[in-house]
BARO-29712 format. One record per residue (C-alpha): residue number from 1; x, y, z. Coordinates in steps of 0.001 Angstrom, whole numbers, plus 500000, padded with zeros to 6 digits. Example, Ala and Ser with C-alpha at 12.3 -4.5 7.8 and 13.67 -1.06 7.14 Angstrom:
% BARO-29712
(rec 1, (512300, 495500, 507800))
(rec 2, (513670, 498940, 507140))
% end
This chain:
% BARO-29712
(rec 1, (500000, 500000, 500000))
(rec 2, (501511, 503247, 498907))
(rec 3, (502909, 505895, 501851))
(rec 4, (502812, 502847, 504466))
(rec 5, (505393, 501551, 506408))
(rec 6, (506110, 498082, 506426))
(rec 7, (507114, 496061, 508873))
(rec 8, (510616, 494711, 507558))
(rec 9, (511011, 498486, 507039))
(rec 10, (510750, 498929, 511110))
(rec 11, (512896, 496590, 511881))
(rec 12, (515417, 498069, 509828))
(rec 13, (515197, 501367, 511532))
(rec 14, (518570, 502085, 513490))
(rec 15, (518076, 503983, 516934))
(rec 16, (518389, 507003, 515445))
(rec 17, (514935, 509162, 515659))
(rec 18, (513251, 509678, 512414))
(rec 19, (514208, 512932, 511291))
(rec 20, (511512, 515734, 511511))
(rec 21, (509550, 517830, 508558))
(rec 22, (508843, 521005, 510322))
(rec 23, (506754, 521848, 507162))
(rec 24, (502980, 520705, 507702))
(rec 25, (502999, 519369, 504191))
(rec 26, (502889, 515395, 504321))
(rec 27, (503564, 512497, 502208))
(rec 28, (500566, 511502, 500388))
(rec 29, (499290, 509655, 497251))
(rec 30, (499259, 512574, 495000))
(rec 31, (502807, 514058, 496539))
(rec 32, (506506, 512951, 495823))
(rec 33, (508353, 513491, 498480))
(rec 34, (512255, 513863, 498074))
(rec 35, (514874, 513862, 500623))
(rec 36, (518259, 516019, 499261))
(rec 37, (521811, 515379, 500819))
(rec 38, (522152, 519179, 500635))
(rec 39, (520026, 522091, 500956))
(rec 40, (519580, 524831, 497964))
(rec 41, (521659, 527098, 497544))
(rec 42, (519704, 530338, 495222))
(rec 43, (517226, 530576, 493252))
(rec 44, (518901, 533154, 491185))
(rec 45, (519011, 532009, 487871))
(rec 46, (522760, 532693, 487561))
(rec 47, (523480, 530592, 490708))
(rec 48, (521471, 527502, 489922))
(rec 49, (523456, 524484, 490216))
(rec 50, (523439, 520812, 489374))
(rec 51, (524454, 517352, 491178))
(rec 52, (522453, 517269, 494656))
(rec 53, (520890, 520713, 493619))
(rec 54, (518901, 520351, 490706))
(rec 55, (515710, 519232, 492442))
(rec 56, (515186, 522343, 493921))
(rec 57, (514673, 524228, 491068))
(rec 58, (513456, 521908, 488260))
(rec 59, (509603, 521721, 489580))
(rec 60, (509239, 525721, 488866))
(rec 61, (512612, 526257, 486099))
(rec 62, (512066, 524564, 482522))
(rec 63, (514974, 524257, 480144))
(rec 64, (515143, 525119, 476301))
(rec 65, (516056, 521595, 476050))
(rec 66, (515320, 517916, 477961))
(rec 67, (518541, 515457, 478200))
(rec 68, (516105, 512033, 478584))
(rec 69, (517928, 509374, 479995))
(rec 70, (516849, 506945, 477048))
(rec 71, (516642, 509634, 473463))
(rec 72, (519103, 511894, 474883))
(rec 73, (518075, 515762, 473869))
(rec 74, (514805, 516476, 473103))
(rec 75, (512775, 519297, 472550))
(rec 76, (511360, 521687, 475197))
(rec 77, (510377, 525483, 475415))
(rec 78, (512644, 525025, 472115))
(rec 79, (510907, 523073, 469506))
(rec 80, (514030, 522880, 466861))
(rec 81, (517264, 524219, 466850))
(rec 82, (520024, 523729, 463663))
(rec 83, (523834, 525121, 463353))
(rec 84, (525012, 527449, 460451))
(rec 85, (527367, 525707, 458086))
(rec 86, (530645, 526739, 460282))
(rec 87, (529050, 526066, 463726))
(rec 88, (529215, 529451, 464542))
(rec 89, (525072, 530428, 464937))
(rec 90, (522299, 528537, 466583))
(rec 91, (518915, 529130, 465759))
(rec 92, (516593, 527983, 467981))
(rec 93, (512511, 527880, 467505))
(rec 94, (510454, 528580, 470566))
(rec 95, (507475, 527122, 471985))
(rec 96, (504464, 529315, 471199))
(rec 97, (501595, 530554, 473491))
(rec 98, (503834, 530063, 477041))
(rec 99, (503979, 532422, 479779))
(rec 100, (505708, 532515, 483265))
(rec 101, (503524, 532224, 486257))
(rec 102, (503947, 536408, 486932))
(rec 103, (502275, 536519, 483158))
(rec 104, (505596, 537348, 481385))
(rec 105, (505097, 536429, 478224))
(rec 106, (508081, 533673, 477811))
(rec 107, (509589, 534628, 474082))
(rec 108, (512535, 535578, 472158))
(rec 109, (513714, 538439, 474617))
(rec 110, (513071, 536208, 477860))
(rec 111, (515706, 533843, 476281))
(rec 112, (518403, 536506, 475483))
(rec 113, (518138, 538214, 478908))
(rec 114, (518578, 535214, 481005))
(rec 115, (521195, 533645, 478703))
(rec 116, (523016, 537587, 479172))
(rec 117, (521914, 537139, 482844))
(rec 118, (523811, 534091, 483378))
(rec 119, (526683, 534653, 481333))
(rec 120, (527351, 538121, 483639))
(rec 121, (527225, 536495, 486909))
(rec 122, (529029, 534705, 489401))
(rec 123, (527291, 531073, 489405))
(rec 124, (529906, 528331, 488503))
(rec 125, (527779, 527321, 485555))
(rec 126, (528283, 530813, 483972))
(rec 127, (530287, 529517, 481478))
(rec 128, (527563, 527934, 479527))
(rec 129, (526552, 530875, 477964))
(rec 130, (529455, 532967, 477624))
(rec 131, (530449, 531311, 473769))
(rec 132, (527520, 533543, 473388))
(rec 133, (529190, 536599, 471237))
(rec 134, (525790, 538691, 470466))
(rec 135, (521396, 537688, 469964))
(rec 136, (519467, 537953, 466570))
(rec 137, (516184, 538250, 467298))
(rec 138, (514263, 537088, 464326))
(rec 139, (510435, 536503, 465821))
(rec 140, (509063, 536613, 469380))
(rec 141, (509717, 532793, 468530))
(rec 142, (512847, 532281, 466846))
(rec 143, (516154, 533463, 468252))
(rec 144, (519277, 532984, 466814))
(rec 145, (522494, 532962, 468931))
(rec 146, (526266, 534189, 467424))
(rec 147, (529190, 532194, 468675))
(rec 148, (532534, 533816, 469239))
(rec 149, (533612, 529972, 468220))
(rec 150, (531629, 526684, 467909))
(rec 151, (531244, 525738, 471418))
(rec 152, (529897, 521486, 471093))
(rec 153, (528420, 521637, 474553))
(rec 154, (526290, 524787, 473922))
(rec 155, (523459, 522301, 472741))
(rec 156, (524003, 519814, 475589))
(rec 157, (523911, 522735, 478463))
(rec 158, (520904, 524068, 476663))
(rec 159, (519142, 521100, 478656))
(rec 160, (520507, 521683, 482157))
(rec 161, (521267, 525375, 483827))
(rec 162, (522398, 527172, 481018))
(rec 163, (519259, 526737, 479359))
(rec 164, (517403, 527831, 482468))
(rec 165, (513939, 530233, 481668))
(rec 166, (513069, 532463, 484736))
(rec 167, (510856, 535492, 484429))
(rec 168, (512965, 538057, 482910))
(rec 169, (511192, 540277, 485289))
(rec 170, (512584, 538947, 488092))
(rec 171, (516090, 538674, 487235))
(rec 172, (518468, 540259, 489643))
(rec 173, (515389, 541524, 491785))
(rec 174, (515750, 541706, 495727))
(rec 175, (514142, 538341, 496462))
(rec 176, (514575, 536098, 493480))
(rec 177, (516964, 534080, 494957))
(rec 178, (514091, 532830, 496992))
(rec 179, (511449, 532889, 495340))
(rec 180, (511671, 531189, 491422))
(rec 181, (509525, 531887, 488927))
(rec 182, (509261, 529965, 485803))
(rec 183, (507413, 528295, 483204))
(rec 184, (507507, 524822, 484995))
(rec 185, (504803, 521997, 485602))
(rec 186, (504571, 523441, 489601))
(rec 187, (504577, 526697, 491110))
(rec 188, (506511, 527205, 494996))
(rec 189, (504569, 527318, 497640))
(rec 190, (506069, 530112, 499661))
(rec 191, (503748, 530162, 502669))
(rec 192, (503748, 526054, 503308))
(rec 193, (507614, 526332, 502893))
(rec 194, (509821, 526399, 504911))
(rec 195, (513282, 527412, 503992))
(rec 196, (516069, 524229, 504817))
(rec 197, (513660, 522101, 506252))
(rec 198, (511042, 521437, 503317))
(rec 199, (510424, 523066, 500139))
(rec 200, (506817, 522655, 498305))
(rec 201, (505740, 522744, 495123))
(rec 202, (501929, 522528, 493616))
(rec 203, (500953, 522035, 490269))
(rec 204, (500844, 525072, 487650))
(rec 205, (497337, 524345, 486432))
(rec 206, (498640, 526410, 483071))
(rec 207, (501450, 524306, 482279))
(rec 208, (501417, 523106, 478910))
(rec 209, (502421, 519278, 479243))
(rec 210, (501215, 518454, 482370))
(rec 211, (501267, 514510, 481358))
(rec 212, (505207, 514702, 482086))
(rec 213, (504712, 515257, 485559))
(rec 214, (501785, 513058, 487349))
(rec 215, (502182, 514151, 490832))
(rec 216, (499937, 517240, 492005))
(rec 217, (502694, 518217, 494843))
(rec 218, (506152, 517981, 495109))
(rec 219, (508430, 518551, 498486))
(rec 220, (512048, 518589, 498785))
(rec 221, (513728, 518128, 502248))
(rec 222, (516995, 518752, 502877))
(rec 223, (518552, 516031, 505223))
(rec 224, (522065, 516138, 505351))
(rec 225, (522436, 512799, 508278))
(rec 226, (522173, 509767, 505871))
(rec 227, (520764, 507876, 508589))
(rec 228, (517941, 510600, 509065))
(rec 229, (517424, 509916, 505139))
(rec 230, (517073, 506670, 505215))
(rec 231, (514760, 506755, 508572))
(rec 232, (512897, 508911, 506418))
(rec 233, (512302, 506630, 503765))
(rec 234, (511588, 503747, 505691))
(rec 235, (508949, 505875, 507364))
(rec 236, (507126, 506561, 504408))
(rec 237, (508188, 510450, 504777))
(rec 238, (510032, 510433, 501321))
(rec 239, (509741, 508683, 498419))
(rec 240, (513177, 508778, 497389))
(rec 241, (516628, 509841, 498423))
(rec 242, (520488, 509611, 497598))
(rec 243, (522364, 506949, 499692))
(rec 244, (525357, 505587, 500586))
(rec 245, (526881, 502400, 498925))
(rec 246, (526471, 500565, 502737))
(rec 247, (522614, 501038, 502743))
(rec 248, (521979, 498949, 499569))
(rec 249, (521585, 495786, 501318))
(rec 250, (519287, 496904, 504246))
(rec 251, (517405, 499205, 501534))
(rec 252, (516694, 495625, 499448))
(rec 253, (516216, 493905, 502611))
(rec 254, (513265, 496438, 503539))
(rec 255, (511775, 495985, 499556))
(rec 256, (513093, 499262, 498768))
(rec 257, (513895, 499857, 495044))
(rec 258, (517369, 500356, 494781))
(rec 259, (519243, 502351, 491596))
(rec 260, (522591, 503079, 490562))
(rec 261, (523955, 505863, 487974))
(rec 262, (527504, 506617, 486708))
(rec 263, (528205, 510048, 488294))
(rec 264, (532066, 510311, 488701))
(rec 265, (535538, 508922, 488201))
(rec 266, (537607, 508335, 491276))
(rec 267, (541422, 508455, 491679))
(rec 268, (544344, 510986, 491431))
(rec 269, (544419, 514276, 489544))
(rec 270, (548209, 514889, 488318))
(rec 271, (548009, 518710, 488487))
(rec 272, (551575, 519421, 488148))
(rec 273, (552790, 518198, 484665))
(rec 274, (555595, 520484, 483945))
(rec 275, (557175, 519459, 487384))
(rec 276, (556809, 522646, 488457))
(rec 277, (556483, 521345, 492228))
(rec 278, (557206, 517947, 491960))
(rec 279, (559514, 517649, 489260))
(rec 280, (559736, 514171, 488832))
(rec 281, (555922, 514067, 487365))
(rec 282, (557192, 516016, 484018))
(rec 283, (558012, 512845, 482797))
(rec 284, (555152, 510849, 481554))
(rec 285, (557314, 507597, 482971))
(rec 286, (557001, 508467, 486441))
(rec 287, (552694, 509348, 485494))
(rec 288, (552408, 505943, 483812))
(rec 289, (554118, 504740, 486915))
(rec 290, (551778, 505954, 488782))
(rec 291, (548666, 504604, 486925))
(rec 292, (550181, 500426, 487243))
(rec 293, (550989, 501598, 491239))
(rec 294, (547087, 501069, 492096))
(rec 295, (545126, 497650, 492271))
(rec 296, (542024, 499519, 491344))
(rec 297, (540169, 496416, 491743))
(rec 298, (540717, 496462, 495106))
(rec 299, (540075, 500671, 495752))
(rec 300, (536828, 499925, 494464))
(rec 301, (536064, 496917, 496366))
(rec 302, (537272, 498401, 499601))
(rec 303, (536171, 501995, 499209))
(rec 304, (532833, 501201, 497254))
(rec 305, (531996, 497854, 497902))
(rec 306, (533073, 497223, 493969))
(rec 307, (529585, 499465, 493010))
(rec 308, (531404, 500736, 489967))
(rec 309, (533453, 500094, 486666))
(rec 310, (537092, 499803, 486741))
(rec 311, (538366, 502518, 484262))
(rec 312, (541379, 504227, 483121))
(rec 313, (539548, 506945, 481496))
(rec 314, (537645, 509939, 482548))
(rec 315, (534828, 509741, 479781))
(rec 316, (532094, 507777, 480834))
(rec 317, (530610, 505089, 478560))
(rec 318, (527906, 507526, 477579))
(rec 319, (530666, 509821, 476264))
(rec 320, (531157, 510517, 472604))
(rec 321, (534728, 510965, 473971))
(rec 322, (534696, 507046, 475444))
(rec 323, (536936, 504308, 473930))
(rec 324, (536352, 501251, 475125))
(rec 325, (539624, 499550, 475169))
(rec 326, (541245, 502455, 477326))
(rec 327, (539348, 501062, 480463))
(rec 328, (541896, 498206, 481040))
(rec 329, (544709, 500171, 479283))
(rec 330, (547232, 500693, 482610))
(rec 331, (547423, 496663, 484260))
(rec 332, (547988, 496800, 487944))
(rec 333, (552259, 495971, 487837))
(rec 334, (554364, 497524, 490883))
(rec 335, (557073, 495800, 489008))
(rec 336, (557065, 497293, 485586))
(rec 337, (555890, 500408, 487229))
(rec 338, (559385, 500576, 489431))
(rec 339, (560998, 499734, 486081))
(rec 340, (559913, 502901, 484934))
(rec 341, (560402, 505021, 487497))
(rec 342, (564186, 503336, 487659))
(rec 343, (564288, 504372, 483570))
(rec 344, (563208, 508039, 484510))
(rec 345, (566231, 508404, 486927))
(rec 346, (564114, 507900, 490167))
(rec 347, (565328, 504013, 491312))
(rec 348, (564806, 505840, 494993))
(rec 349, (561659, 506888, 494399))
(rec 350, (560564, 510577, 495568))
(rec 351, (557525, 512044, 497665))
(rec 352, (554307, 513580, 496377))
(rec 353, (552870, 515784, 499284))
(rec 354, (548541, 515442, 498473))
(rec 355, (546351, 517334, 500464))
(rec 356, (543981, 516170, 502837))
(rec 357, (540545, 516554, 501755))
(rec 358, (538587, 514921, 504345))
(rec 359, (535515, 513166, 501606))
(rec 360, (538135, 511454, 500413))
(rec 361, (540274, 510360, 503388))
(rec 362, (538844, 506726, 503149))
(rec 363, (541042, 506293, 500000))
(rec 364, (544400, 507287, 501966))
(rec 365, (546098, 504648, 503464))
(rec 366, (545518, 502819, 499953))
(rec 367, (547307, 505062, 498465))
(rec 368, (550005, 505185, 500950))
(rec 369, (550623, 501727, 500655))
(rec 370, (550093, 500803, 497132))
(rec 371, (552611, 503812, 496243))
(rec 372, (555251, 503013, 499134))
(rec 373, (555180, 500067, 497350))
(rec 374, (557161, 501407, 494077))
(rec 375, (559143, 503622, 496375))
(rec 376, (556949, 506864, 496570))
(rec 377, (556244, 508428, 499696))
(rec 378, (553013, 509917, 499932))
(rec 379, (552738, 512891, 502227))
(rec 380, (549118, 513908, 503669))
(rec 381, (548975, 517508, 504828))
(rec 382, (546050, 519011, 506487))
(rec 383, (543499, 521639, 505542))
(rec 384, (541721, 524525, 507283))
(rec 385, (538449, 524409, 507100))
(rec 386, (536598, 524738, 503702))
(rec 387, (539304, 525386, 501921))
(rec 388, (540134, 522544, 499958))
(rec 389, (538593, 523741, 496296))
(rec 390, (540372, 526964, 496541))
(rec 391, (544016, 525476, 497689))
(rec 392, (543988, 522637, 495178))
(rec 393, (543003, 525390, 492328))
(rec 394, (545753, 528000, 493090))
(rec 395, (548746, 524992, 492200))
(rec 396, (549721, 524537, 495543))
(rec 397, (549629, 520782, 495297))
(rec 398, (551572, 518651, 492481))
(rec 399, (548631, 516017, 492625))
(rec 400, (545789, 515208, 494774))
(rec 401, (542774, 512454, 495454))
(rec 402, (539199, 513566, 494308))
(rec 403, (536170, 512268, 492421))
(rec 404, (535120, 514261, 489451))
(rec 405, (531213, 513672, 487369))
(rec 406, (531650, 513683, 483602))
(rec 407, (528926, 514155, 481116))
(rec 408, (530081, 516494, 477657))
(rec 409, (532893, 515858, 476340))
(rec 410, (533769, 519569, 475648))
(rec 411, (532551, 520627, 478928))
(rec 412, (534912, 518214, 480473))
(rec 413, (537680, 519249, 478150))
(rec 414, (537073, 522992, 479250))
(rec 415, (537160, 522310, 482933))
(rec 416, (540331, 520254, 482753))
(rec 417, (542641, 519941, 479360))
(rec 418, (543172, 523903, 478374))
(rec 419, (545662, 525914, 479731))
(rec 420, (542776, 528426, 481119))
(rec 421, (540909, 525706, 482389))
(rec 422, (539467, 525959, 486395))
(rec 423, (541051, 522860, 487444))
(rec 424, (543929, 523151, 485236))
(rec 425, (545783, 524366, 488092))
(rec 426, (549307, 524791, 486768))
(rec 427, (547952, 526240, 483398))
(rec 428, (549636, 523353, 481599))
(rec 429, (549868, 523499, 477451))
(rec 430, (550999, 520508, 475253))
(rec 431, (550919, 521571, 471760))
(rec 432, (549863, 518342, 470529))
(rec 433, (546957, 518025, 472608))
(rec 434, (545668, 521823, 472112))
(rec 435, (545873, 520990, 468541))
(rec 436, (543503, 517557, 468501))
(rec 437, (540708, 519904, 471067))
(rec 438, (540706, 522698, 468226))
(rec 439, (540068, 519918, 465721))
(rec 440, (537286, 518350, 467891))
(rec 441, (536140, 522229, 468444))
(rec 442, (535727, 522394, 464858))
(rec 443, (534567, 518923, 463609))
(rec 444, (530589, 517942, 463045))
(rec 445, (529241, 514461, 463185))
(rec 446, (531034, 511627, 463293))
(rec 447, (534539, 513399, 463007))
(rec 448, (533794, 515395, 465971))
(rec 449, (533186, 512090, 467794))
(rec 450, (536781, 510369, 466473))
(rec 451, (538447, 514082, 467196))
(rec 452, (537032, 513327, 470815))
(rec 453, (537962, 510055, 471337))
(rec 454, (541777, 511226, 469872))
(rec 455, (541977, 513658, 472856))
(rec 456, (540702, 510478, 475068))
(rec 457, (543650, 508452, 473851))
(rec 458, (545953, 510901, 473888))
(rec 459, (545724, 511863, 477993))
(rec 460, (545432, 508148, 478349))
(rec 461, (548429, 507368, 476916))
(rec 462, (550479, 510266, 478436))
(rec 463, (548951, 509877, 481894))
(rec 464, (547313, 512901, 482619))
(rec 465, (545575, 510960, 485012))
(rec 466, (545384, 508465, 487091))
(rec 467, (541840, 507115, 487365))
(rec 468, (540940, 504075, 489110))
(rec 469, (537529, 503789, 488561))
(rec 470, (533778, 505194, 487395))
(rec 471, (532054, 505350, 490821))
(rec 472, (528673, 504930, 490799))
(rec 473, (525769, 507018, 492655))
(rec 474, (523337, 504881, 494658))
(rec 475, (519657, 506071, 494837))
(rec 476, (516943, 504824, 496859))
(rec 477, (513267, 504924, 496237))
(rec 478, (509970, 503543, 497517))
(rec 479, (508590, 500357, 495645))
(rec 480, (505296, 502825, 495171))
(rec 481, (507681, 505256, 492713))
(rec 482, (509485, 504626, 489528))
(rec 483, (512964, 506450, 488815))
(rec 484, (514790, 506794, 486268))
(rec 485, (518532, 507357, 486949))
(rec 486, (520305, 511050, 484614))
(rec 487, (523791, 509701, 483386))
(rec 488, (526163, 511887, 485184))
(rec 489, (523595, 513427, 487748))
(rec 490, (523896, 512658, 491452))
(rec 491, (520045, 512783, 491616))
(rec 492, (517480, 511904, 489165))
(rec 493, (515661, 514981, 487157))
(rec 494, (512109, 516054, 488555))
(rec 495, (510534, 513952, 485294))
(rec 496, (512448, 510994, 485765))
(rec 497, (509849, 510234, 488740))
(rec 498, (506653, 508316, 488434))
(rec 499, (504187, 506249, 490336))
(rec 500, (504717, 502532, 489947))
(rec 501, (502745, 500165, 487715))
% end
């Protein structure tokens, strides 16, 4: 029965309390009820944000484009869009007849000032519209957008944040970072809301494809504790959450339906390739060295309970980017990988000094070991307190643990293959690999899709990199709700939810 609580379910309950919803909203038949790992952070269209965040804003936001887990990118408040002959302009056709909830007419202008909006401000995903050189307004329907260079993501972040419609007439207003307004299949519910304890969301009655979204209320709960999530769900409080790779079995165990999604790559980022810190890891010896140091087998058993696919490339299967045969293309072999470091001049080995950033610490004494094992030292140094991102970014550190999500291939090559790249920390060129990203830049079709997979094989093969694995996300739902999982998306989009059959 749906929104009950079963008894396996209570026996699985740990001693913690089942975390309160201060809102007076509850979990019905007609509501889906989500519990997020982290609460919002704006509502300001140039802040919106993806991963853990995108629930938030998806009931009341609509994108130009859908990315559907199955067809890939589909139409939305754009109907068509097509490329000039060079790349350079998109034209895009607009859905007729829609307005935003504050009666806004949503047209040509409403998509030039919040592409300009988000383009001009601070919000990490900014980027996404700044290949955006100038607007040709052509109809209140048809817009058609100027590159300063073919950008082959443009299309793809069409369907996430940089495709984002808010009312132009809020944008930048005192207040619209809390209160959205959109085109979307639900309006916010400021007065049952209640700001990092439950957000609510009730059907638009004007929204023009209302089949898409079969629930009449939405609520989004913020619940940081994964025990209080899961208490949650076995309660019957939420219908679905993010979890933890250690709650699968009790989650089956209670008839929860359980879901997993490839959403990053795990292992070590080699920042430092001119040897500007370390010197030793200019030579792509010592970096292949590196890569047949790790049993990733074992990383992802230990760390992940082997939920994954062992990988020495960054580009997920879904990629365009993705080659196949690079997965298994370092072998775990301390001996050969001693060899090498013996043939680069380092038979002693050497010491790479990683910071600590604490998500990550489980993976630590693996990588001490498995490295003191070809002679390298590995050096932990602590932190203060939230400043990880910025320390790693500023060069500081020759090389350093993390887990990255991958979805575009050029949005991936932008955040971490050209010299102005944000996690390119040490601004490091290569001539040879500048030159195959301006040919996939430049290339269409299926020669865009070989250029990519050239730039795959190339940081392979020079060990960029050191991946161990693609880690996947674990998502938890009630056997009364249907998910489907976004490729490359902690949580699943606001449409990928429906009741069960």
């Amino acid at each position: 029965m749906r929104k009950t609580l079963a008894a396996a379910a209570l026996a699985a309950l740990s001693t913690t309390a089942l975390s309160p919803l201060h809102a007076e909203v509850p979990n019905d038949a007609q509501t889906l009820a989500l519990a997020a790992r982290i609460d919002n952070n704006s509502f300001d269209r140039a802040q919106l944000m993806i991963a853990n965040q995108v629930q938030f804003w998806q009931p009341v936001i609509e994108t130009l484009l859908t990315d559907d887990p199955n067809e890939g990118i589909l139409p939305n408040l754009a109907t068509e869009w097509s490329y000039n002959d060079d790349n350079t302009v998109l034209t895009l056709t607009l859905r007729d007849g829609i307005s935003f909830t504050d009666g806004t007419p949503f047209d040509a202008a409403a998509v030039q000032a919040n592409l300009e909006y988000l383009a001009a401000g601070s919000g990490q995903n900014g980027y996404m519209a700044r290949s955006i050189e100038s607007y040709e307004i052509l109809s209140p329907t048809q817009i058609a957008l100027h590159l300063n260079a073919p950008d082959p993501a443009l299309v793809f972040n069409l369907s996430t944040v940089g495709g984002a419609m808010s009312s132009p007439a809020a944008l930048g207003q005192p207040g619209s970072d809390v209160l959205p307004i959109g085109t979307g299949p639900y309006v916010y519910d400021v007065e049952d809301s209640i700001p990092n304890s439950q957000y609510v969301y009730r059907r638009n009655a004007d929204y023009w494809n209302p089949e898409a979204y079969p629930f009449e209320v939405i609520t989004v709960a913020p619940m940081t504790d994964t025990v209080a999530r899961m208490n949650a769900l076995f309660a019957g409080q939420v219908d679905g959450t993010v979890a933890d790779v250690r709650a699968i079995a009790q989650a089956e165990a209670s008839g929860l339906s359980v879901y997993e999604a490839d959403v990053n790559w795990a292992g070590v980022i080699i920042a430092d390739r001119d040897g500007t810190v370390a010197a030793p890891l200019a030579d792509v010896r010592v970096r292949q060295a590196l890569n047949m140091a790790f049993d990733d087998a074992s990383i992802l058993q230990y760390v992940d309970l082997g939920h994954g696919l062992l990988s020495d490339q960054i580009f997920p299967p879904s990629s365009p980017a993705y080659v196949p045969e690079l997965d298994d293309y370092y072998p775990y072999d301390p001996e050969r990988a001693r060899e090498l470091l013996a043939e680069a001049g380092y038979a002693d080995g050497f010491e790479i000094i990683f910071p600590d950033i604490r998500p990550f610490a489980s993976f630590y004494p693996i990588v001490q070991q498995q490295l003191a094992e070809i002679g390298i030292t590995a050096t932990f140094e602590a932190l203060p307190p939230g400043s990880a991102i910025p320390v790693i970014r500023s060069g500081r550190y020759a090389a350093y643990v993390f887990t990255f999500s991958s979805n575009d291939p050029w949005t991936d090559i932008q955040q971490h293959l050209t010299p102005d790249a944000g996690w390119n920390a040490f601004h490091y060129s290569d001539d040879t690999l500048n030159g195959l990203i301006h040919d996939a830049q430049m290339a269409t079709g299926d020669a865009q899709v070989a250029a990519f997979q050239a730039v795959n094989r190339y940081i392979v093969e020079n060990a960029f990199f050191v991946p161990w694995y693609r880690q996947y996300g674990i998502y938890l739902s009630g056997s009364d709700v249907h998910v489907e999982m976004q490729p490359g998306n902690q949580a699943p989009y606001i449409r990928n939810y429906s009741p069960a059959e």
